[in-house]
C-alpha positions in Angstrom: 3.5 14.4 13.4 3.1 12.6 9.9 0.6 13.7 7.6 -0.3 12.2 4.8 -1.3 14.9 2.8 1.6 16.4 2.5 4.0 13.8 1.5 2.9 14.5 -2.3 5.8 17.5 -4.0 3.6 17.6 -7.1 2.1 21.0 -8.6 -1.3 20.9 -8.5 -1.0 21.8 -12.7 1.0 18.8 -13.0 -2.0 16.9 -11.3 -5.0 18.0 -13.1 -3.3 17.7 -16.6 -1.9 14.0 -16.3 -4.3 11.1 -18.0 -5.5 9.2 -14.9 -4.7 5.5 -15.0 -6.6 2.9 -17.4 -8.4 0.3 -15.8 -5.6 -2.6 -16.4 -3.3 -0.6 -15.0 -5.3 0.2 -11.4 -6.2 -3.2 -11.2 -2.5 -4.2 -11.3 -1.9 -1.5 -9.0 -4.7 -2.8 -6.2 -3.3 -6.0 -6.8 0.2 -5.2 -5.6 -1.4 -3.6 -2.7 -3.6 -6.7 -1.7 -0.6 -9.3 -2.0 1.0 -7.1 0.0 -0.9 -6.9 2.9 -1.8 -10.1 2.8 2.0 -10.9 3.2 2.0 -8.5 6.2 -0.6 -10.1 8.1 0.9 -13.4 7.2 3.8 -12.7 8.7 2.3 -10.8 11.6 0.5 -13.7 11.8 3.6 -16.2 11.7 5.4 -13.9 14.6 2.4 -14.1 16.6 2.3 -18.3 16.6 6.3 -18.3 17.7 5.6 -16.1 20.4 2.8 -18.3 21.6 4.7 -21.4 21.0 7.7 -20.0 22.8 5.7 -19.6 25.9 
C-alpha cells in the first residue's frame, strides 16, 4: 500500500537544519502546483466531453 510518509529518504538532521523556503520562492512553488491541476481537470474535463459526444 502507498504511503506518503515514507517516500521522503532525508535524515531528520538534514531536515531541521535546512533554511525553510522564502516567501517568493513558495509562492512560485504553489503556483506550479495550481497550473497544474488546473491542467488536469482540464483535460479530465476535455476526455469527459469526447466520451459524451461519442455516445
Amino acid at each position: 500500500m502507498y504511503q506518503r510518509y515514507n517516500e521522503s529518504t532525508v535524515d531528520l538532521k538534514e531536515l531541521m537544519t535546512t533554511a525553510p523556503l522564502s516567501r517568493e520562492a513558495h509562492a512560485a512553488y504553489l503556483r506550479e502546483k495550481v497550473d497544474t491541476r488546473r491542467l488536469m481537470e482540464d483535460a479530465r474535463e476535455e476526455a469527459r466531453q469526447r466520451k459524451e459526444e461519442a455516445l
